[in-house]
C-alpha positions as CSV (number, residue, x, y, z in Angstrom):
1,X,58.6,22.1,121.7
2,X,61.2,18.9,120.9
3,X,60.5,16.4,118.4
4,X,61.4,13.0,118.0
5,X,63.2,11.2,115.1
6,X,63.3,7.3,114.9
7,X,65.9,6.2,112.8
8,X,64.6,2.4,111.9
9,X,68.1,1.2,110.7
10,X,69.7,2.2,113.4
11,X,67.2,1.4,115.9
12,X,67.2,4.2,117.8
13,X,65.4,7.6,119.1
14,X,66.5,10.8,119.5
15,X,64.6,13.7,121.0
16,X,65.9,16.7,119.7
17,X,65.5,20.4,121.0
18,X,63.5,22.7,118.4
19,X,65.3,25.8,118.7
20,X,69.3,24.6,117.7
21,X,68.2,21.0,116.2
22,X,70.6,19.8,118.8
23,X,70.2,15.7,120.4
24,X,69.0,16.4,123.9
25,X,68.2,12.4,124.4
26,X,68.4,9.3,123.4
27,X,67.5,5.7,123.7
28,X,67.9,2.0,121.8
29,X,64.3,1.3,120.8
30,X,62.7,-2.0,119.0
31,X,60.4,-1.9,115.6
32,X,58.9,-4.2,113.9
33,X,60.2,-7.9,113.1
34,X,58.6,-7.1,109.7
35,X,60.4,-4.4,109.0
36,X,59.1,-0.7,107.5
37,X,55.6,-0.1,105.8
38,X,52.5,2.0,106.4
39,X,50.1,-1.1,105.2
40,X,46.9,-2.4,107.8
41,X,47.7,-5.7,108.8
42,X,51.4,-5.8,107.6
43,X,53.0,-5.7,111.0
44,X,55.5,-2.9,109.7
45,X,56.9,0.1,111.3
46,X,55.5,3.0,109.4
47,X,57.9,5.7,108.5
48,X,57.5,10.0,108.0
49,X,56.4,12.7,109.9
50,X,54.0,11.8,113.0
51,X,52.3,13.6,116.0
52,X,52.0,12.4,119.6
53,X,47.9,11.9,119.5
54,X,47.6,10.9,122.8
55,X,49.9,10.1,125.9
56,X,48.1,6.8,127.8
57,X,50.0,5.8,131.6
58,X,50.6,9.0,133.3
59,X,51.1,7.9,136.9
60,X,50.3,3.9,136.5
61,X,53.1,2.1,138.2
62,X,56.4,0.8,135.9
63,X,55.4,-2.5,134.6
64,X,51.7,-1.7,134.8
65,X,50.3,-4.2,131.6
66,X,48.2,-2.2,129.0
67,X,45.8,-4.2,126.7
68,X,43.4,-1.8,124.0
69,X,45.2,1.4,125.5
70,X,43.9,0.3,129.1
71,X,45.5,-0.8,132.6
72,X,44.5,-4.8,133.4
73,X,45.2,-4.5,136.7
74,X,48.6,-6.5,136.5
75,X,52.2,-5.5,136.7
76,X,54.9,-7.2,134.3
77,X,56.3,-10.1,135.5
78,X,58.3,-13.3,133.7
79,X,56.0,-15.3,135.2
80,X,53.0,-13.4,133.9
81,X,54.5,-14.1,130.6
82,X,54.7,-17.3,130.8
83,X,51.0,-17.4,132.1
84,X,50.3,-15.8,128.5
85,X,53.1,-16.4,125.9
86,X,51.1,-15.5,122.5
87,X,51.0,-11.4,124.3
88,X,52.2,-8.5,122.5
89,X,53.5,-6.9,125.5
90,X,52.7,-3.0,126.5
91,X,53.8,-1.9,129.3
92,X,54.1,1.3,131.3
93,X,53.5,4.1,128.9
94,X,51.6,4.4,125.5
95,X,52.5,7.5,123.4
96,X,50.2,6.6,120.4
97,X,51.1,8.1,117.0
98,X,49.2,9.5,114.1
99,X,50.6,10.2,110.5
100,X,50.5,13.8,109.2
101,X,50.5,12.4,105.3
102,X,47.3,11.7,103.9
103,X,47.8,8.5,101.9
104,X,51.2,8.1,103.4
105,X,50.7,7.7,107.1
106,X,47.3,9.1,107.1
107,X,43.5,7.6,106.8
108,X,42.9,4.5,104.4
109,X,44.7,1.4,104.2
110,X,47.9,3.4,105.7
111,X,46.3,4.8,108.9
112,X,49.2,4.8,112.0
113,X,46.1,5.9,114.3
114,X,43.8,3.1,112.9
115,X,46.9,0.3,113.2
116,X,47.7,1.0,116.6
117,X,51.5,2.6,116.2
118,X,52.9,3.3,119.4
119,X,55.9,4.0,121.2
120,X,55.6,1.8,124.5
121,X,57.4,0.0,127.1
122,X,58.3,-3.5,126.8
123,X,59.4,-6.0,129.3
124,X,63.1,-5.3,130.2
125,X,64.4,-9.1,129.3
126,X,63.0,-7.8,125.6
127,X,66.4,-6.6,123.6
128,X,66.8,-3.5,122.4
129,X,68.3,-2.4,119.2
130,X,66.9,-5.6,117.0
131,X,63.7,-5.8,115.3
132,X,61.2,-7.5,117.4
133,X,57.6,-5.6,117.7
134,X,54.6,-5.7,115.8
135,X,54.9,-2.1,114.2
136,X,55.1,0.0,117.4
137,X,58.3,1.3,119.2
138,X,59.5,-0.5,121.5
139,X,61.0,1.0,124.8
140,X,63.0,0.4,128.2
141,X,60.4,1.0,130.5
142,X,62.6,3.5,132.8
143,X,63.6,5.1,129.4
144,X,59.7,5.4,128.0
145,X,58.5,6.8,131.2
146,X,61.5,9.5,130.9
147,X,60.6,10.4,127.2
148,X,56.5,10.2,128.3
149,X,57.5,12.9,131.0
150,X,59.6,15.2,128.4
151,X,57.1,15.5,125.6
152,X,53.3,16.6,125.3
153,X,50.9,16.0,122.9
154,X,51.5,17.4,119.6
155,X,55.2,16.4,119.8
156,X,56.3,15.7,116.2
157,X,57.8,12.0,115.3
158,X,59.6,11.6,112.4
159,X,60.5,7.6,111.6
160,X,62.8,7.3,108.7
161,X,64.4,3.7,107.4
């Protein structure tokens, strides 16, 4: 099975082939404006080892708008932004994370489950490669759908600063 490492400073992902620990993709991602932390309610990306939970989007068109892990009905647009400008745009694909370290990543105040962590798509005017998002990964959505399509559940994420 791959796994994926997040390197914050950098802002960028890398899925990486088990067997010879050798880059087999990668893509310029977005986290948080905030900066790194595992806190509820701090808006940070949380950093150490992670597991793919759950994979939310297989099939829905590119753009498709996702609000509390479900479809709206609506595809992405620039003027559907501008219809609702205070949105914390998901789009796409939704590969939500969970921490593996209890009282790191895991259950209590530090839950990545509880606060919502994915790694998503984001409207392609968004920039990559600055820190922009709320806590979650942020994604091309052509790039998200390619890294939803090469890892299952259980993939392990590894975000470090």
């Amino acid at each position: 099975m791959p796994y994926i490492e997040v390197d914050v400073a950098a802002q960028w992902l890398r899925l990486y082939e088990r067997e010879r620990g050798r880059v087999i993709w990668e893509s310029a991602v977005a986290t948080a404006k905030n900066g790194v932390g595992e806190r509820y309610g701090s808006y940070q990306t949380p950093r150490g080892l992670h597991v793919v939970r759950a994979k939310i989007g297989d099939g829905a068109a590119r753009g498709t708008v996702f609000v509390g892990r479900r479809p709206t009905g609506e595809i992405y647009s620039p003027a559907l932004r501008r219809l609702h400008p205070q949105r914390d745009w998901v789009l796409t694909r939704i590969l939500w994370l969970s921490g593996l370290t209890v009282g790191e990543n895991r259950l209590g105040a530090v839950d990545t489950m509880r606060r919502y962590i994915y790694i998503h798509g984001a409207p392609d005017e968004d920039p990559m490669g600055i820190p922009s998002s709320h806590g979650c990964i942020k994604m091309r959505n052509d790039e998200v759908m390619e890294l939803f399509d090469r890892v299952p559940p259980g993939t392990r994420v590894r975000i470090i600063a």
